[in-house]
C-alpha positions in Angstrom: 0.0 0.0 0.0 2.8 1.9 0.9 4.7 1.9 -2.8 0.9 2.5 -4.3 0.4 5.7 -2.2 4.2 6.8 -3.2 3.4 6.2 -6.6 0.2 8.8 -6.5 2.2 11.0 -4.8 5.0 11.2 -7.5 2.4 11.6 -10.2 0.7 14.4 -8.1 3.8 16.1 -7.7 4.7 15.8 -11.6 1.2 17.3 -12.9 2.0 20.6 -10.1 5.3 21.1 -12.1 2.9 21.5 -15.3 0.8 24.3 -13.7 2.6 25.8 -10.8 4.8 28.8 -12.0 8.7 28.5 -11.2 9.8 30.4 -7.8 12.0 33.4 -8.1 15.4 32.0 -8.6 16.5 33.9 -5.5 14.2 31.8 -3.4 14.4 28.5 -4.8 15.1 25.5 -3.0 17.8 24.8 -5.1 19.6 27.7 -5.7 19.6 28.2 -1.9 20.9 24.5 -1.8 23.1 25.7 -4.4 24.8 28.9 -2.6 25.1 26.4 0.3 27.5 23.8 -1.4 29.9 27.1 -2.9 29.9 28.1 0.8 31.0 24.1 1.7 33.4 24.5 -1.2 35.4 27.3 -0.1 35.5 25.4 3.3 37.1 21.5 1.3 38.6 22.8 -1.5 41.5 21.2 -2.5 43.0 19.7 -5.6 42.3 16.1 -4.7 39.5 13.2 -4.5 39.4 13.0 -1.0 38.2 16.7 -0.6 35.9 16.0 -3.7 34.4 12.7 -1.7 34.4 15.1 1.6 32.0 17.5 -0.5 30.0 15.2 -2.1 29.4 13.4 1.0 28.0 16.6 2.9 25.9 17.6 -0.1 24.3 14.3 -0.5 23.8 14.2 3.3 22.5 18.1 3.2 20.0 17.4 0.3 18.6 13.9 2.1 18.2 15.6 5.5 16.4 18.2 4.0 13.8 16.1 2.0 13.1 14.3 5.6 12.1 17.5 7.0 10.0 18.4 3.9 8.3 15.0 4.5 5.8 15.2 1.5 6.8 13.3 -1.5 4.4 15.3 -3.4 5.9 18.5 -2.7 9.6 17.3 -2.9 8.8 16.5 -6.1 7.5 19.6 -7.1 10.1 21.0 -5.8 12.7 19.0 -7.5 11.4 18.7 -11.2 11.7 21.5 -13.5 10.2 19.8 -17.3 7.8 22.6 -17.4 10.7 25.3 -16.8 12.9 23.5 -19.6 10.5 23.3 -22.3 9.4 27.1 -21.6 12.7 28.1 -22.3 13.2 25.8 -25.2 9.9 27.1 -26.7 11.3 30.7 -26.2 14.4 29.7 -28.2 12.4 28.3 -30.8 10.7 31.4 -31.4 13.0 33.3 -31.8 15.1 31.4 -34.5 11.2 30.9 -36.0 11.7 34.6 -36.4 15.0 34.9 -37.7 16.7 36.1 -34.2 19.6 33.8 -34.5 21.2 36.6 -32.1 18.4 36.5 -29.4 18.3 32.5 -29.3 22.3 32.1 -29.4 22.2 34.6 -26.2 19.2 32.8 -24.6 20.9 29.0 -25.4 23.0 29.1 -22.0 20.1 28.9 -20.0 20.0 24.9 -21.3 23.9 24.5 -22.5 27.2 25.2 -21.4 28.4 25.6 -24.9 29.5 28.6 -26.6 26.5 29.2 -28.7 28.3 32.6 -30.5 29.1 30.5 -33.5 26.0 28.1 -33.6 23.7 28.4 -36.9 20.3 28.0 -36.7 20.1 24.1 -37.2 23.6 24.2 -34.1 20.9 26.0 -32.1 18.0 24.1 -32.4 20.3 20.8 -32.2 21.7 22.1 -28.8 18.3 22.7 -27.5 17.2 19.0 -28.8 20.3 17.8 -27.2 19.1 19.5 -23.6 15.8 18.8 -24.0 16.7 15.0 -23.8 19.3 14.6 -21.1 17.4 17.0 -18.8 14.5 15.4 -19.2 16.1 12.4 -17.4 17.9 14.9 -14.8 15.0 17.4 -14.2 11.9 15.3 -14.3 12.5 11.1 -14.8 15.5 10.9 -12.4 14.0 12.9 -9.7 10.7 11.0 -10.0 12.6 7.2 -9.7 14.4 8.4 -6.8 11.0 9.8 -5.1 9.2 6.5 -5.8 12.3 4.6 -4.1 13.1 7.2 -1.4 10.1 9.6 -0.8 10.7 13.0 0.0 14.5 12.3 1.0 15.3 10.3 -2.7 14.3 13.2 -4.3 15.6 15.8 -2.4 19.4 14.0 -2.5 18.7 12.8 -6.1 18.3 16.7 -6.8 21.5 17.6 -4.6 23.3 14.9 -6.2 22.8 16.5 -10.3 23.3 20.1 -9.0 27.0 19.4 -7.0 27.3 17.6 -10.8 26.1 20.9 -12.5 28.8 22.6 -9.8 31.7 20.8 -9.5 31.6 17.8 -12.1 32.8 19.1 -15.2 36.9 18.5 -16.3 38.7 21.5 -15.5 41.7 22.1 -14.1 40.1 23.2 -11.1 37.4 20.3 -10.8 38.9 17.4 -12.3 40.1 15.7 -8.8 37.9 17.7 -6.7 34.6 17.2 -8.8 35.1 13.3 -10.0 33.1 12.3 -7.0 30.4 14.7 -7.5 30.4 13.0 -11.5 30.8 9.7 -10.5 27.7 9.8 -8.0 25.2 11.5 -10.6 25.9 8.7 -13.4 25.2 6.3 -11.4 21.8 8.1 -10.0 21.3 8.9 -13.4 22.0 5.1 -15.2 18.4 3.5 -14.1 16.3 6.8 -15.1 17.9 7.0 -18.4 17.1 3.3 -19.3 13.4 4.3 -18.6 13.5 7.3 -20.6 14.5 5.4 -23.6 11.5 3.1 -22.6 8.6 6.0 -22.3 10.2 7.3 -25.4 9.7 4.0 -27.2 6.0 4.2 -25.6 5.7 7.9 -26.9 6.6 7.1 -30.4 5.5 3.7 -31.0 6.0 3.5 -34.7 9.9 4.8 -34.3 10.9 1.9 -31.3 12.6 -0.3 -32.9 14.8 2.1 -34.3 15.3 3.8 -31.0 16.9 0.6 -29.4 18.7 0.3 -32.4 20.3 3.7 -32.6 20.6 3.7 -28.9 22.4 0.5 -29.1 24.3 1.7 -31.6 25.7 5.0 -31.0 24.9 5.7 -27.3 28.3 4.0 -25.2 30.5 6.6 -28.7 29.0 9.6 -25.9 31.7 10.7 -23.5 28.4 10.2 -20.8 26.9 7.2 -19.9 23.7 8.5 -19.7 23.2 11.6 -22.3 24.0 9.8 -24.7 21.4 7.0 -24.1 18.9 10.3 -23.9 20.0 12.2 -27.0 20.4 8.5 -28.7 16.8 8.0 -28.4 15.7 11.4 -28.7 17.3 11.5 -32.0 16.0 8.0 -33.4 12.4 9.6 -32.1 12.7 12.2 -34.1 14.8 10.7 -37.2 17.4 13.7 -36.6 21.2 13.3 -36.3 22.5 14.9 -33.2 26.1 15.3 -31.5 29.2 16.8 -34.0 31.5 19.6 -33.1 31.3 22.0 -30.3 32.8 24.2 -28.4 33.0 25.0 -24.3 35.0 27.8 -23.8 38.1 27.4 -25.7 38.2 24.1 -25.7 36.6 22.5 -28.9 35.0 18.7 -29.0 34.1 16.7 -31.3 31.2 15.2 -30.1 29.8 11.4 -31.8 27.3 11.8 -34.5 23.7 10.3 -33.0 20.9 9.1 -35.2 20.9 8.7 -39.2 18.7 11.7 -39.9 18.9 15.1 -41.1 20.6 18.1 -38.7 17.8 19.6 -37.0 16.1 23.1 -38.2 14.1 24.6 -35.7 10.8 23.3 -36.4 12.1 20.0 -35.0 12.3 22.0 -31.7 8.9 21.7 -31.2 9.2 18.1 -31.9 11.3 17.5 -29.3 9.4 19.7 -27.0 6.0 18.0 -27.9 8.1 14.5 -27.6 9.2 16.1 -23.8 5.2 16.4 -22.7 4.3 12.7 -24.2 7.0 11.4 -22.4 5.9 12.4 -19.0 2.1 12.4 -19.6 2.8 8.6 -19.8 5.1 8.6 -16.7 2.1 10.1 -14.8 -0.6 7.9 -16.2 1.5 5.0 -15.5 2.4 6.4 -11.9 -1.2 7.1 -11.5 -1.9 3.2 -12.6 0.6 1.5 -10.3 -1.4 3.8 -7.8 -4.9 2.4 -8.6 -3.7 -1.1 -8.8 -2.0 -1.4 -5.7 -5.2 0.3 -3.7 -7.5 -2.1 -5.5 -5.1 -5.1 -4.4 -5.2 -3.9 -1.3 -8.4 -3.0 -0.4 -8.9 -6.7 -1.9 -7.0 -8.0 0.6 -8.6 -6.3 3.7 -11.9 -7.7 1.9 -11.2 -11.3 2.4 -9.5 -10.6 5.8 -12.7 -9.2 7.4 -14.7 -11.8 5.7 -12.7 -14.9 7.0 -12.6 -13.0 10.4 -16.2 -12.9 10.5 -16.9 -16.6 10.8 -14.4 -17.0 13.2 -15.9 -14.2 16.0 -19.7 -16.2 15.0 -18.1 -19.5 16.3 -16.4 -18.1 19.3 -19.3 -16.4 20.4 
């Protein structure tokens, strides 16, 4: 009963992300969680794992400790998911390539990416958005939700400290690269299961394309320097019979990235593709959240149905 309640819970807390507006950054949970960990940082910093594994064992313990004093899954989930916040700024950034802005969307693209967007075309742009749409949509909405249905209101809540010390600390330079592998190493492996089930709601989303997602994810997916985004944008891009991946650039520091899918490069209409993709997949994840729910209450209400009746002969012979 307990698992059926969880899983209403989850979905509840899903559907609020849809129609409860984003706080104000200044007061959200987790950029206050955020601030927090730089302060811890200044405190362990050094160039070495151990001080990374000091920090990422505080955050983790920070982030659970706070999801047991929230208590309600529902609102830790809330809280913690952000799918309608991603595809609001992805459907700005479509817009405004839609209206010939390639100026406007390169300056709104680091609001998904780390990238340098300055010398991103029109089909770089709506690729990079693509590309976010599909791994955030595991970290910002199916991780968070997995780790609530496991955990409650503490899963979530260190499942959402966990990908931010990630967003913080985990990337490979020359200041993070000791320091941040723990951070990294802890949010693949929080991230491994929900990414698997992504490609599975996708494959649910876009019946008709399935068998050429687990191909293409099978494919191209372990060619991604991530374990996990690429499994995303692997299926994203089989979905959508795009090619993702190729050439970037962070900073100074140029990448070339695997090629993903066997599709065209994305234009921007495909943005709303992806975006439309983004609500099917977790429309299902609710209804199936919501099923799992009804089940389990049916079971048990089932179950308390036979126990009062075979109790009921029992207290007419004893009396």
């Amino acid at each position: 009963m307990l698992r059926g309640r969880r899983a209403a819970q989850v979905a509840l807390g899903l559907a609020l992300d849809w129609v409860l507006p984003e706080p104000p950054t200044r007061w959200h949970p987790v950029a206050r969680y955020g601030a927090l960990m730089t302060a811890v940082e200044r405190r362990l910093w050094a160039d070495t794992h151990r001080a990374g594994a000091l920090y990422a064992a505080a955050g983790l313990a920070l982030g659970a400790a706070a999801g047991v004093l929230v208590r309600g899954t529902t609102g830790a989930v809330a809280t913690c998911v952000a799918g309608h916040e991603l595809r609001r700024v992805a459907t700005s950034i479509e817009q405004r390539l839609l209206e010939h802005d390639l100026e406007g969307a390169r300056a709104a693209l680091p609001a998904l990416v780390g990238r340098d967007p300055s010398e991103l075309d029109a089909s770089g742009v709506s690729a990079a958005v693509i590309e976010s749409l599909a791994e955030n949509e595991v970290d910002a909405v199916i991780a968070p939700a997995c780790w609530a249905l496991a955990g409650g209101a503490a899963g979530a809540a260190a499942y959402r400290a966990v990908n931010t010390m990630d967003a913080m600390v985990g990337h490979r330079s020359p200041r993070y690269r000791r320091f941040g592998s723990a951070a990294a190493y802890l949010d693949d492996v929080a991230n491994w299961v929900p990414a698997r089930v992504y490609v599975g709601l996708v494959m649910l989303a876009r019946p008709r394309r399935a068998c050429r997602v687990v191909a293409v994810v099978r494919r191209d997916a372990g060619a991604h320097p991530s374990p996990n985004a690429g499994v995303a944008e692997s299926a994203m891009a089989a979905a959508l019979a795009v090619e993702l991946g190729g050439p970037l650039r962070y900073g100074s520091e140029r990448q070339d990235r695997p090629r993903l899918g066997d599709g065209r490069r994305p234009q921007p209409a495909d943005i709303g593709r992806a975006i439309g993709l983004s609500r099917r997949v977790e429309s299902i994840l609710v209804l199936g959240l919501a099923a799992v729910s009804t089940r389990r209450g049916r079971r048990c209400c089932a179950r308390r149905g036979r126990h009062a009746f075979e109790r009921g002969p029992r207290a007419t012979r004893s009396a």
